[in-house]
N, C-alpha and C positions, 0 to 999 in steps of 0.2 A: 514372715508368715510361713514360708517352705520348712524353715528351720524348726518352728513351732510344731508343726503336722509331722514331720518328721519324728520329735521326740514324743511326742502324744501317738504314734505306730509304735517305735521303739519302747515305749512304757506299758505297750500290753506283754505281759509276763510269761504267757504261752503261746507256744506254735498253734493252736488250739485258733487260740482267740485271734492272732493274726491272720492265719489263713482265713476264719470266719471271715472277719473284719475288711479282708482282701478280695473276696469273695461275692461279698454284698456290695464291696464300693465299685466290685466291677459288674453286677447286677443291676443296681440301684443307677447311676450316673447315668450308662445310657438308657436303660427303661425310661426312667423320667424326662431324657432327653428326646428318647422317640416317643412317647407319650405325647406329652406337650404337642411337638410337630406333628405327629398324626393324628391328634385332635383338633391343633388349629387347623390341617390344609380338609378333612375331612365336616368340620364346622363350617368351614369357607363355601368350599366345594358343595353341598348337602345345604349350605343356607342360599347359593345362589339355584341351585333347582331347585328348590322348594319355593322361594320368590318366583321362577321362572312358571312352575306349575300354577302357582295361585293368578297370576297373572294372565295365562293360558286361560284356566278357567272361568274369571270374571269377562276375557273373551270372550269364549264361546256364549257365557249367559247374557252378552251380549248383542251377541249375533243374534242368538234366538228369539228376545223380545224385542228386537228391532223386527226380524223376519215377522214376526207375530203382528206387531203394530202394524209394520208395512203394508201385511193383507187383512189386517183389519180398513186401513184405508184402501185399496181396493174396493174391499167390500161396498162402503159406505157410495166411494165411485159407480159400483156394478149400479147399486140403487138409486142412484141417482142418474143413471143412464136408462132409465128402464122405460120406453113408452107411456107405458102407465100411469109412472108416476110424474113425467114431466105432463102428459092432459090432463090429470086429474089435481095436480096443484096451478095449471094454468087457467082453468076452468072454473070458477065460481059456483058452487051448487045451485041449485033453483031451490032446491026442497028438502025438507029433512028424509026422502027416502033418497033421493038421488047423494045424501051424506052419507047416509048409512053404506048405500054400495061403493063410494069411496071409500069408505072404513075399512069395507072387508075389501076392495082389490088392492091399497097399500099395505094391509096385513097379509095378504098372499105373497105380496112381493116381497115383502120384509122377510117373510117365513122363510119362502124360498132359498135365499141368500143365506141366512143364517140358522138354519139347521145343523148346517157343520162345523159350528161357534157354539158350544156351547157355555162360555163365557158370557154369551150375550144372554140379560134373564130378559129386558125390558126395551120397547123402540119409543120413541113418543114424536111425532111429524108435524111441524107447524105450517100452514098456508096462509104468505101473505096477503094473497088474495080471497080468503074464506070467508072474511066479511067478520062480524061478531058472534055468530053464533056457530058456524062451519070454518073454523081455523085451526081445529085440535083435531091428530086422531093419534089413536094410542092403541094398539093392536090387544093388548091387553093390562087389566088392571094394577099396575103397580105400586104395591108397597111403599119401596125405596120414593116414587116421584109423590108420595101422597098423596096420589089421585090425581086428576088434571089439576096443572095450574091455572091462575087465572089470565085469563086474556091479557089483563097490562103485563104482566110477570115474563109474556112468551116474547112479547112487542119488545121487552126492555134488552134481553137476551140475543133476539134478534138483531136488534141494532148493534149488541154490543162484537156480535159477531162481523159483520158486517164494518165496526170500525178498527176493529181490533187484527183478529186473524179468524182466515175463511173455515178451520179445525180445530178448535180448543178443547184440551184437557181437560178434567178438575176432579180434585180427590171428595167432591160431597155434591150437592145435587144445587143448581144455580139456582131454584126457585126459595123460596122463603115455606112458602110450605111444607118442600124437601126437607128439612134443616133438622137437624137433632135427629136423624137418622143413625142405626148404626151404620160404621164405618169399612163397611166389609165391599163398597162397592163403590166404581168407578163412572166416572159420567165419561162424554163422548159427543163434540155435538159439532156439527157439520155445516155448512150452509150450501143451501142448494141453488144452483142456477140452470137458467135453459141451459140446454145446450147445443143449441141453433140460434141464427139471429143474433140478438143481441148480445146475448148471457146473463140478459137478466135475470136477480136473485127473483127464487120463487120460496122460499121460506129457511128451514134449517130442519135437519134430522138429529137429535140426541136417542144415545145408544145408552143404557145401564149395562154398565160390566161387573160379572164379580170377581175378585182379586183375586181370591183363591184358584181361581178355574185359569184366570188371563197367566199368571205367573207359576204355573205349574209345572215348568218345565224347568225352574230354577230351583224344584226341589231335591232334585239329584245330587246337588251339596248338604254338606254333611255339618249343615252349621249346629254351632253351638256359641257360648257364651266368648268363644276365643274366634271362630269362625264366624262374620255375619255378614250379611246382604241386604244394600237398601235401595231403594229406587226414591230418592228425591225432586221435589218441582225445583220450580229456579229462585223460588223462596228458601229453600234448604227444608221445607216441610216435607216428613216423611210420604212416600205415594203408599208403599209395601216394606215390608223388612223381613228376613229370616235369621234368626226363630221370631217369631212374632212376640214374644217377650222382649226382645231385645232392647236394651236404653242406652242413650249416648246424651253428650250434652246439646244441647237446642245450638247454642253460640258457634260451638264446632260443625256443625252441620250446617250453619247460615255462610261458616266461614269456604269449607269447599263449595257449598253452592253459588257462591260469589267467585269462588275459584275457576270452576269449570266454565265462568261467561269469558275468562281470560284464555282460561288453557283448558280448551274442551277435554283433551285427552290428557290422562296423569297415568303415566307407567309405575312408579313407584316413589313414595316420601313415607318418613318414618314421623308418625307423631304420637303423641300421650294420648292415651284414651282411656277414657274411665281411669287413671293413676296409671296404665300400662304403658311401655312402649309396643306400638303398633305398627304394623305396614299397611298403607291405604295405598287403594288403585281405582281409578274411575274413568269412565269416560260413557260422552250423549247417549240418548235415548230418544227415541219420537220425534229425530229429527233437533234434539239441541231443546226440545222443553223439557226434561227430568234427565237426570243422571243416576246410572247403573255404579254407587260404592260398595267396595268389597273389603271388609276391614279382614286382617288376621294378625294372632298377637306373636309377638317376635316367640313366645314359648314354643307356637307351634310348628313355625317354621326350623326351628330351630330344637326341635324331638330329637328329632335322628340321631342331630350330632350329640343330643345328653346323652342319647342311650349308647352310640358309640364311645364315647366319653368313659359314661356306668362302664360297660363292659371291660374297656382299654384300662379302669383303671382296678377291675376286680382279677382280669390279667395279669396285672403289675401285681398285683400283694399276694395270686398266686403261685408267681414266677418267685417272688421275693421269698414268700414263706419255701418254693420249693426248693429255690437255690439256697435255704439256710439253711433247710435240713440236710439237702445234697452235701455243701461243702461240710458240717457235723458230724455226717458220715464218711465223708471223703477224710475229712482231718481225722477223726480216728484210726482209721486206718495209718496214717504219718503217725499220732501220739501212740498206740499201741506197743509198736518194739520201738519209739523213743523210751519210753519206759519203763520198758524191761533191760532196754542199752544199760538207758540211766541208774534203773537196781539194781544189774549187773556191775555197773561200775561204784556204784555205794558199799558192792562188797569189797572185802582189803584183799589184796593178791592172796595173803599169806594165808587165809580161810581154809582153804582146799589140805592143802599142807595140815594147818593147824588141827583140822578136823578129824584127818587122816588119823594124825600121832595120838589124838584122846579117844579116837574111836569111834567117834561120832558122826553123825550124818552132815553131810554138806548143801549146799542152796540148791535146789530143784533143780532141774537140768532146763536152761532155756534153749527153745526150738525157733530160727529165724529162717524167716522163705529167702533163699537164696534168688529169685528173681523179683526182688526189691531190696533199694539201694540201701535202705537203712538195715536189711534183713543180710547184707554182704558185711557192712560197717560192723555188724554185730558179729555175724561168723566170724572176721578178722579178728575181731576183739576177743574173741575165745579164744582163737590161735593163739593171741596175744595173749593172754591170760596163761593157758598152758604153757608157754615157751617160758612167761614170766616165773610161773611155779616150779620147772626145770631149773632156771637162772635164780632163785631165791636155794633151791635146795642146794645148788653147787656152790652158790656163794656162799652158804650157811655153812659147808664141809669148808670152803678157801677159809673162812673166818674160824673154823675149828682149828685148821692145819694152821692158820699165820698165829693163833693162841699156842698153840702148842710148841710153834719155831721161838716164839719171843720166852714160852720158858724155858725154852732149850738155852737162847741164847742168855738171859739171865745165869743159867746156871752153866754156861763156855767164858763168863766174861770172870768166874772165879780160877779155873785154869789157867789162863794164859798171865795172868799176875804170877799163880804160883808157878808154871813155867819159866816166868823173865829170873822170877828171884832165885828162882833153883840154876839156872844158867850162868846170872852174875855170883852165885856163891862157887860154882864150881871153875867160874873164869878165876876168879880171886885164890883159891885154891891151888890149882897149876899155874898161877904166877907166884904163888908162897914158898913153891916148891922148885919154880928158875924152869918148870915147861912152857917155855912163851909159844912153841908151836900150838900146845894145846890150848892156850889163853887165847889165840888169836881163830882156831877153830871154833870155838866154844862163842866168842864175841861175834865169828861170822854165823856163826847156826843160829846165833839170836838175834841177830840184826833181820836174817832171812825171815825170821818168822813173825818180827815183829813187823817187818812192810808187806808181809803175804796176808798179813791181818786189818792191817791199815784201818783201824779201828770200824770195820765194818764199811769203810766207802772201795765203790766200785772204778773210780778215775781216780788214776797218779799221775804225776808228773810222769815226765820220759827219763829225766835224772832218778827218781826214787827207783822207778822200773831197772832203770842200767843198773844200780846199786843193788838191787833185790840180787840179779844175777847173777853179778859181781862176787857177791856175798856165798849165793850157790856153789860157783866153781870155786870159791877158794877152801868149801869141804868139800867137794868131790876129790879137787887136788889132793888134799889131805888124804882122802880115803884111796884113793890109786896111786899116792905115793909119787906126786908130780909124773905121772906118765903122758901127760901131755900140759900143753902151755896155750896161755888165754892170751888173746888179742880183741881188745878192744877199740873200737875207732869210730864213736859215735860224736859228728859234731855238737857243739860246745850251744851256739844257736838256737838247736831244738830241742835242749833238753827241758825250757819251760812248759812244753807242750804237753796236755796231758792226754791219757792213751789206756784204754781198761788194763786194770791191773794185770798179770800172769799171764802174759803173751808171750814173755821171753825166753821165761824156764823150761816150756815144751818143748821149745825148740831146740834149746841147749841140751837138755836130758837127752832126745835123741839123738843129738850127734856123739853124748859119749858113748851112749847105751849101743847105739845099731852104728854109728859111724866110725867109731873109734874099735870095734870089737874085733876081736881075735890080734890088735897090735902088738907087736914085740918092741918097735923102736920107740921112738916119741913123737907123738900126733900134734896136731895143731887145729885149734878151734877159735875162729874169729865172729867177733861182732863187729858190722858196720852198719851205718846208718846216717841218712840224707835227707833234706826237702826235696821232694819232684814235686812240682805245683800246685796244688793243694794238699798235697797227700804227702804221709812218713812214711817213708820206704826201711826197711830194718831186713838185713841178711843175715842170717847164720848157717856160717861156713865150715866145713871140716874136708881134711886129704885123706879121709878115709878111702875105704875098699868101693864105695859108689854103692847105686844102685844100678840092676839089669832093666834093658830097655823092656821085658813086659810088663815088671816089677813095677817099673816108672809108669807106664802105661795104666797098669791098676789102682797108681796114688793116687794119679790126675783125675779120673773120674769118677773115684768113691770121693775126691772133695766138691768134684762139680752134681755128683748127682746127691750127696748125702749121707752116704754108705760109711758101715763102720768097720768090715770085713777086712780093707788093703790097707787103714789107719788105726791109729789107737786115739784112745778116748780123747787126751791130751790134743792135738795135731785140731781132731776136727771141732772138739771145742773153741780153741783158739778160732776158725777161719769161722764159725756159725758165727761167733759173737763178734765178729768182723762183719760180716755180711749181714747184719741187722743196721749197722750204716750207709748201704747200698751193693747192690752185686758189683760195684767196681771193685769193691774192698775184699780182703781175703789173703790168702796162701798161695802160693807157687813154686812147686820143686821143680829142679835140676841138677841133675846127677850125670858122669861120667863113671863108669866101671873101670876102677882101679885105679880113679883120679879125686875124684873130688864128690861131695853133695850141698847143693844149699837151697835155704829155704828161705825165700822170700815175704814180707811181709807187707801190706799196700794198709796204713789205717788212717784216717782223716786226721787236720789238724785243727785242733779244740785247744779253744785258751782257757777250757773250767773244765 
């Protein structure tokens, strides 16, 4: 797989598109990587306060209409404590006037207490002891009760209180004539006892409440179709809900209200509602008869983190577009003078030159910033270019002169034929005629010239060398009329070794020319020569007149520095083309004044 993504990088064709390509994978990977992770701990994070708020919340709307309920019973207490109303419901009336001022002193008491409720629209007061005609009073007319009930309807009510519990709730009105009411209102009913003596019940107090006014403190939430609030009985029947639109299924709502007889308080469960997943939370009301639910849908709880999400990822594709453009500009800058490198090098060396000689104009001058690396690559490369075009013109002049040497020597390789045959006609000649001194001069001056030619190679054996010599002094002999005599003494051993040609003759020429000069008697010129350990040692020696020690003094180091002033041409020839096999190799004089001179010879042993 590495090997794969490997050649799928390697197969984008430009620096261009790699760098891109490099570029984004080092954008992209971790974007996405912190993306992810900063949306899931910020989804996490942002879903668990947001549950914590809504939970808060259905709190607090908790506390409230409990505190609200709480002094509502109070209330009911306050009235039920009041003088007034415990003589006047222990009391039996006499007469419909002494009713009537009943009427109105439980409507003063009622008023009193709840003036500061305005929730409360309607009171209605049964006395069990009022007889049939004085058991009702109703402070004022209400709508919602339909008017008094009837006397059996208040008896049934009563008892039901009485068996049941001393406080009952209910979402519509307990008499029959109540019924088909709108539903915008709350019943309330109480049962009343002394409260001395015995405790016996003395009838019951229901209260009409309107929802809207009791639950008005639960409008500071902000519901909606995602957000809702119910206050359920222990049937699961709705009491109130926000928005008042609101629907859910009937089943669902029987099923927490059967819940919360287990587990009054529910901090948090997630279930389907209406098709959504939901977070529900609940807990008692009134003391454990209705339940305070507070749905909210996973959407909302969970906003935040969309919109951190939206944002983190409108982030990413502008980090992404801006890192693509960065790197497309950043890489041009690289492909810019790669390109001009690169056209620079698509032209031929030889253009500049070529252009030159037809007159013509040459390739644009390219300008590269020296404080970038590709911009140094490229100035070297012009260097390199110019040095190249230097190196093509000189080579073009070598290759003019090596044409020019090979028709030279084409036209030297006709001479030296006609040279051998004009030599052997004239040997043949002076042996017709009984001159064998001159046949055997004439066969040594062509033998000399024919090994100083040695058809063009530059190594001879060390035999062909002695012989070339050989060959030399037996015409000089001739031409000085034996004024001196040759010894040679080169062992037998090393003469397979070969050694550049014309090392020998230098050396001999000088000792007759400068060593042998001004002699009257007869001189002696020797060649010796030896193996010293890797090296051919060769001396040539003469009993000449010597050299003077500053004389000496000035050979020695015009051959160690160069110089051609204290030698002749010959001498430092020889020792240069010595010393291209190592500075060990070379020349060394020694002379005595009035004794002797010789010249030593140091040159590697080579078997080709």
């Amino acid at each position: 797989m590495g090997g794969r993504g490997r050649q799928k990088f390697t197969g984008i064709p430009t620096i261009r598109g790699k760098f891109i390509v490099l570029t984004l994978v080092l954008t992209v990977i971790p974007m996405v990587v912190l993306t992810f992770t900063f949306y899931r701990i910020a989804a996490h994070s942002l879903g668990e306060k947001s549950e914590t708020l809504a939970m808060q919340s259905r709190q607090m709307s908790e506390n409230y209409v409990n505190a609200t309920l709480s002094d509502l019973n109070d209330l009911t207490n306050a009235i039920l404590g009041n003088p007034d109303v415990q003589a006047t419901l222990e009391n039996k009336p006499e007469d419909d006037y002494e009713y009537l001022r009943n009427d109105e002193t439980l409507s003063m008491v009622v008023r009193a207490q709840t003036q500061t409720k305005p929730y409360i629209t309607s009171f209605l007061m049964y006395a069990a002891n009022g007889g049939s005609k004085h058991s009702l009073y109703q402070g004022n007319v209400s709508v919602r009760f339909g008017g008094l009930p009837t006397l059996e309807e208040a008896r049934v009510y009563y008892h039901r209180l009485l068996a049941e519990q001393p406080m009952m709730w209910m979402a519509h009105s307990p008499f029959e004539s109540g019924r088909g009411m709108a539903n915008d209102r709350l019943y309330v009913g109480k049962l009343l006892r002394k409260t001395t003596g015995d405790y016996a019940p003395l009838g019951f107090l229901l209260l009409e409440i309107d929802k809207a006014s009791l639950f008005r403190g639960l409008a500071f939430h902000e519901t909606d179709g995602n957000t809702q609030m119910w206050v359920l009985d222990q049937k699961g029947e709705p009491v109130y809900r926000l928005p008042e639109q609101a629907v859910a299924d009937k089943s669902l709502l029987r099923q927490i209200a059967k819940s919360a007889v287990d587990k009054p308080m529910l901090t948090k469960d997630w279930r389907i509602w209406n098709g959504r997943q939901t977070m529900i939370s609940y807990g008692p009301l009134n003391e454990g008869q209705w339940t305070l639910l507070q749905k909210v849908d996973q959407s909302v709880l969970f906003e935040d983190a969309r919109q951190i999400g939206a944002w983190t990822i409108w982030t990413f594709l502008i980090a992404l577009v801006s890192g693509w453009m960065l790197s497309y500009r950043l890489s041009d800058t690289i492909r810019r003078p790669l390109l001009q490198l690169s056209r620079l090098m698509a032209v031929d060396g030889s253009t500049s030159a070529t252009s030159s000689a037809k007159g013509s104009e040459g390739p644009p001058p390219v300008i590269f910033n020296p404080k970038d690396e590709v911009g140094q690559i490229g100035e070297r490369f012009l260097h390199m270019m110019q040095k190249n075009h230097e190196l093509y013109g000189q080579v073009y002049e070598a290759l003019l002169s090596r044409k020019q040497a090979e028709f030279r020597a084409l036209q030297a390789q006709i001479n030296p034929h006609f040279l051998y045959n004009t030599l052997e006609s004239l040997k043949g000649m002076a042996l017709a005629n009984g001159q064998r001194d001159m046949a055997e001069v004439i066969g040594a001056f062509g033998k000399c010239f024919r090994i100083s030619l040695s058809y063009g190679l530059e190594q001879i054996s060390l035999g062909q060398e002695v012989e070339h010599v050989s060959a030399y002094v037996k015409v000089q002999q001739f031409r000085f009329r034996d004024s001196f005599e040759w010894i040679c003494e080169v062992e037998e051993d090393i003469c397979g070794f070969y050694v550049p040609k014309l090392i020998l003759q230098p050396l001999v020429e000088n000792a007759i020319y400068h060593g042998l000069k001004g002699r009257t008697d007869r001189g002696y010129i020797m060649l010796s020569g030896t193996k010293e350990g890797d090296a051919l040692r060769l001396t040539v020696s003469d009993d000449g007149g010597g050299i003077g020690a500053e004389r000496l003094d000035d050979i020695r180091k015009s051959l160690d520095a160069g110089r051609e002033s204290a030698i002749g041409f010959g001498l430092r020839n020889v020792h240069e083309r010595l010393r291209h096999y190592g500075p060990q190799y070379g020349l060394s004089v020694t002379s005595e004044p009035g004794a002797y001179t010789s010249v030593t010879l140091l040159a590697p042993i080579r078997n080709e």
